[in-house]
C-alpha positions, 0 to 999 in steps of 0.5 A: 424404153424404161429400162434404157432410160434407167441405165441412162440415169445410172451412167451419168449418175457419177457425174452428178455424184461428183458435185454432191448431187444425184438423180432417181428415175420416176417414170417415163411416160408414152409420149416420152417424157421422163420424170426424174427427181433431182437429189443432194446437191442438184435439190437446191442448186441455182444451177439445177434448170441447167444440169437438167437440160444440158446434162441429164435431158441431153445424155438421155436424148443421146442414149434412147432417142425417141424421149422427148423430155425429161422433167424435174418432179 
């Protein structure tokens, strides 16, 4: 699962690049819950709670369906 999640992250990493953001994969636990740190511009961003759910949580769910959430850290 970890490794799916990784090229998960990689492909929707351009999106975020785009905007001057990027994120890292941290982890990804047994009960499927990722951990990622929001880089660049999604660091500071007001909009950072929304890219993270409706862009990063909702991809990852669509590739590798049993992560249950994705956390900011």
């Amino acid at each position: 699962m970890k490794e799916e999640v990784k090229k998960a992250i990689e492909e929707i990493r351009p999106h975020l690049k785009a905007d001057g953001g990027d994120v890292e994969f941290v982890d990804v636990t047994e009960e499927g819950v990722v951990k990622v740190k929001l880089l660049g511009a999604c660091e500071g961003c007001p909009m950072r709670q929304m890219t993270l759910t409706q862009g990063i949580t909702r991809f990852i769910k669509k590739k590798v369906p049993q992560i249950k959430e994705v956390q900011a850290v």
